[in-house]
PLY file of the C-alpha trace (Angstrom):
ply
format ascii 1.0
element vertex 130
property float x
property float y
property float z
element edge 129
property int vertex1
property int vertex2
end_header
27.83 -40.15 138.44
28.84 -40.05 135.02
30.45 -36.60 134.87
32.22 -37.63 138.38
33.37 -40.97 137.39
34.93 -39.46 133.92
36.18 -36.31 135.07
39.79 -35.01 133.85
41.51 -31.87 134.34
42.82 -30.73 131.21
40.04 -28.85 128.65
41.18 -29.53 125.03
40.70 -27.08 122.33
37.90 -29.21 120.18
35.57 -27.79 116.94
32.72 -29.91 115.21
30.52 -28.89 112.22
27.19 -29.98 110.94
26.65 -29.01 107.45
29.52 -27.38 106.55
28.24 -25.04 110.03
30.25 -24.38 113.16
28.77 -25.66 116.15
29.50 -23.36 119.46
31.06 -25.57 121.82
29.71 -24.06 125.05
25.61 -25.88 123.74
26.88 -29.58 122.65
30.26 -30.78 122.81
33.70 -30.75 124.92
36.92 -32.66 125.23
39.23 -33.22 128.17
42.60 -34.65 128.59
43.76 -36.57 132.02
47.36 -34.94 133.62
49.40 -37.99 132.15
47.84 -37.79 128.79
47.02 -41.70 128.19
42.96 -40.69 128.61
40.86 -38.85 126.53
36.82 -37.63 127.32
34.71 -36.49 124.82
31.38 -35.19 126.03
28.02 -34.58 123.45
24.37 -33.59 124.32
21.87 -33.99 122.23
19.08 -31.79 123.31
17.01 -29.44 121.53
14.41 -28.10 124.13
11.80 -29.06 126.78
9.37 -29.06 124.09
11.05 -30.47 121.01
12.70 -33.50 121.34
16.15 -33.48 119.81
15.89 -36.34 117.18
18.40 -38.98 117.25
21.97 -38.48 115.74
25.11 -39.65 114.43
27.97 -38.00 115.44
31.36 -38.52 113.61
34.34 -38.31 115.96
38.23 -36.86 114.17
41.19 -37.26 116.54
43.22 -34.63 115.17
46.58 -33.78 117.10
47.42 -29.57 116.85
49.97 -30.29 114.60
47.58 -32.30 112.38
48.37 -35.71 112.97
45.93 -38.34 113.82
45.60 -38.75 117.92
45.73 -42.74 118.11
43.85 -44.69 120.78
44.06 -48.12 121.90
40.75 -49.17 120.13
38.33 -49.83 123.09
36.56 -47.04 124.60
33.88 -46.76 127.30
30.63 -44.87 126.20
28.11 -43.56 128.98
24.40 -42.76 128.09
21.89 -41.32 129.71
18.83 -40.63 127.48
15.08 -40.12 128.02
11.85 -40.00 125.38
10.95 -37.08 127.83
12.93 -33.97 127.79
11.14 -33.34 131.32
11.40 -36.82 132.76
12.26 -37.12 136.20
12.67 -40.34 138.16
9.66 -40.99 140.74
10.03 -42.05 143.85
8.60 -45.78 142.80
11.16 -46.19 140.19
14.29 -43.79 141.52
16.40 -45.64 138.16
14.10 -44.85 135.76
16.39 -42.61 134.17
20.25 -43.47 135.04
22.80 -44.05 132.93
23.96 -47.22 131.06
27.71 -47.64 130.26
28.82 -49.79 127.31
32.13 -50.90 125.64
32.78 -49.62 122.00
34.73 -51.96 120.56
37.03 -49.90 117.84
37.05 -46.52 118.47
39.28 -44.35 116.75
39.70 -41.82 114.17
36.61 -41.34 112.03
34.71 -43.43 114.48
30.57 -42.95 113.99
28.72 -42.57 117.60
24.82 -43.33 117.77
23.45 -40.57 119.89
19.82 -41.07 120.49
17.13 -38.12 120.81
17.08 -36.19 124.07
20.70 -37.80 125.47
23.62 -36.64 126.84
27.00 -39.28 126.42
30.57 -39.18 127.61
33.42 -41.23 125.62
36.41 -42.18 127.78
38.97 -43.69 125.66
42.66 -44.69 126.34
45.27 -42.98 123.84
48.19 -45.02 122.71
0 1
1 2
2 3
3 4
4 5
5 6
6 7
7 8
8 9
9 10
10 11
11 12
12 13
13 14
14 15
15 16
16 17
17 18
18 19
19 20
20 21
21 22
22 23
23 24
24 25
25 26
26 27
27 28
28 29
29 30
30 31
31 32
32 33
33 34
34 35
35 36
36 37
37 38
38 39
39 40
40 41
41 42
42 43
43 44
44 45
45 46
46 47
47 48
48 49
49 50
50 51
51 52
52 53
53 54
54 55
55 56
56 57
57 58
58 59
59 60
60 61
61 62
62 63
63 64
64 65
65 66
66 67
67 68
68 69
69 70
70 71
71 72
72 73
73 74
74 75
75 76
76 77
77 78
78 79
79 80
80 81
81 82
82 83
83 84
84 85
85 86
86 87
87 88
88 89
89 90
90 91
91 92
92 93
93 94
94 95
95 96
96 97
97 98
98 99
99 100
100 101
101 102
102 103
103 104
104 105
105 106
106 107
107 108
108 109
109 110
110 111
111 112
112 113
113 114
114 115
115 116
116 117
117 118
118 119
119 120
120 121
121 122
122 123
123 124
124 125
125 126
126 127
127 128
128 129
């Protein structure tokens, strides 16, 4: 639902440290771009492995342009969550929403902007550029 509902077509070229460390993009992290440009997905997992949790995180998000520039959005964004305690949590058939996703509203999301990612979650951003 959430990688349906968010989809866009255009992959954008996107880099992220941690520690002055390059993190490979293919494990965490993407960006796409929709065909008329005016929205923008960011996509982070946190995960470690089945057996050790990844522990919650703070992820600090730069809208850089190629040419350098800051990318501007129009403030508000839409964040999607879907997190579990369990790395091998699975919804039973007596509670089939156990785990599901829970979309919010960030209020001023821009350059610089700090996301909350909580241990064992995957989120999507969906923000409108300006």
């Amino acid at each position: 639902q959430m990688i349906d509902q968010t989809w866009q077509p255009n992959a954008l070229n996107v880099s992220a440290t941690a520690g002055g460390t390059t993190i490979p993009a293919s494990t965490v992290y993407s960006a796409q771009k929709s065909n008329d440009g005016k929205t923008l997905v960011l996509r982070y997992v946190n995960f470690a492995s089945a057996t050790t949790p990844a522990p919650a995180t703070k992820v600090t998000v730069h809208l850089k342009a190629r040419g350098g520039g800051v990318v501007e959005t129009t403030g508000a964004a839409t964040l999607w969550t879907l997190e579990s305690a369990d790395a091998l949590g699975a919804n039973p058939p007596g509670n089939p929403t156990l785990i599901s996703p829970k979309k919010s509203t960030l209020s001023n999301f821009a350059d610089g902007a700090v996301l909350h990612v909580p241990s064992n979650a995957y989120i999507i951003v969906e923000a409108t550029l300006a």
